[in-house]
N, C-alpha and C positions, 0 to 999 in steps of 0.2 A: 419620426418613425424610421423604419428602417431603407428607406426608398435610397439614400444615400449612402446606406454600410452595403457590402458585401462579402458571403460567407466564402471562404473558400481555404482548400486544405493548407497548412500549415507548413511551412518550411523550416530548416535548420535554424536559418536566418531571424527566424518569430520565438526562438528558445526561450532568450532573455524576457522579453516582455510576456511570454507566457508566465513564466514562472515567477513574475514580479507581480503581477494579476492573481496566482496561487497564492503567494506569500499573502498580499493585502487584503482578499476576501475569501477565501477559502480556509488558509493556513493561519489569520491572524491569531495571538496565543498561544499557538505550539507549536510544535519544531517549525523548521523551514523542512518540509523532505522532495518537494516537486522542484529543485533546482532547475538552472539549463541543462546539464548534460542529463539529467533525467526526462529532462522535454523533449533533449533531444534523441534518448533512446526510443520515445513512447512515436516519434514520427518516423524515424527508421524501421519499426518493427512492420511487416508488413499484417501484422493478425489486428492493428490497432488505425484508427483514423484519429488526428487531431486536427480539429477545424477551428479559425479563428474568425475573426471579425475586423475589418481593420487592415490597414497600408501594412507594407510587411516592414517587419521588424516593431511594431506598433501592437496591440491587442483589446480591442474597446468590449471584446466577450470571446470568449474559446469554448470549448470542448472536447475530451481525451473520452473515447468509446474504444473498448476490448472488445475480441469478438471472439468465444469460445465455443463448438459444437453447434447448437442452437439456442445462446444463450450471447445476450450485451452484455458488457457493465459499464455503466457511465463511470467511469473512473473519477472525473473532476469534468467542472461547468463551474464558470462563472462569469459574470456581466460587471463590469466596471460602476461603480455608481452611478456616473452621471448620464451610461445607458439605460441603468435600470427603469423599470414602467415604461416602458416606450418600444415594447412588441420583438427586442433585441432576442431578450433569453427564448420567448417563444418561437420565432424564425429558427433559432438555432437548435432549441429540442425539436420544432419539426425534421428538420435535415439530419439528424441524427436518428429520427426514429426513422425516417423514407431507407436511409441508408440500412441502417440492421433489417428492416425489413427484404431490404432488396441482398444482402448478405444471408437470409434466410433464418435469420432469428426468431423466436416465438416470444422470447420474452426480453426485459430493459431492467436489470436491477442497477439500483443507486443506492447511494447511503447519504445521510446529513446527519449532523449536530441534532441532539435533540432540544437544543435549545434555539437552534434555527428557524423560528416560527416562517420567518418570507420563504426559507427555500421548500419546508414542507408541506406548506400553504401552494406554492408553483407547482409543486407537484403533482398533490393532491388534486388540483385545480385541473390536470392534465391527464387525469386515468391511473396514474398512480397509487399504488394500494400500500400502506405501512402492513408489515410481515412481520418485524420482530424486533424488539429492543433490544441493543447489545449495552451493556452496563461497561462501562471503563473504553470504551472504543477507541478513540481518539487518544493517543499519547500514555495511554491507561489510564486519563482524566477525566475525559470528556465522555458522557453518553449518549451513543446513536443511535440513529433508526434502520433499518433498511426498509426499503420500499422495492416496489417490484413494478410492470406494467407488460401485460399478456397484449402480444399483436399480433396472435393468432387465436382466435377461439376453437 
């Protein structure tokens, strides 16, 4: 379980393994576009939290949240395999949903693969609502979902 990991926000220093974690479960198939210096933009920026899992420079699960007006967007989430089913990713969408709450968001949009069945199933599993099909999303290949989640009623 997770009694062992700890979440906490992300340094320059976690770039690399961030974005090697993108590459292998989020990006596998198409481009590479979440490099290091893009990880390491998304943790400089101060409108954006990315939180990781793991020793630094290490990443066993992250997560990149935008924070717009009254609105999130999960930018990217993902759990390493051999985390996965073992309470990782949901520790980690809780502190990310506590956090845009306490930012004053009302709502959490995400997008995934529509071939993604585990990550729309996580979702969905978590309050998450599918909103809308986009056709060609991903690379112009790939078709995705968006999903949405109101944390204010």
């Amino acid at each position: 379980m997770l009694s062992h990991l700890t979440i906490r926000l992300a340094t320059r220093a976690d770039a690399g393994a961030i974005a090697a974690l993108s590459r292998d479960e989020i990006e596998a198939g198409l481009p590479w576009t979440w490099r290091a210096p893009r990880v390491r933009r998304a943790i400089d920026d101060p409108d954006t939290n990315v939180i990781v899992v793991g020793p630094p420079g290490a990443a066993a699960a992250f997560g990149v949240m935008y924070y717009a007006e009254d609105d999130a967007h999960l930018l990217l989430f993902a759990v390493h395999r051999s985390q996965q089913r073992r309470g990782v990713g949901s520790a980690l969408l809780q502190w990310l949903e506590d956090a845009a709450r306490a930012a004053g968001a009302q709502r959490i949009r995400v997008e995934a693969r529509m071939d993604n069945e585990a990550a729309r199933s996580f979702y969905s599993e978590r309050g998450y609502h599918e909103r809308t099909i986009v056709r060609r999303m991903y690379s112009d290949r790939l078709d995705g979902v968006r999903l949405e989640k109101w944390l204010r009623t």
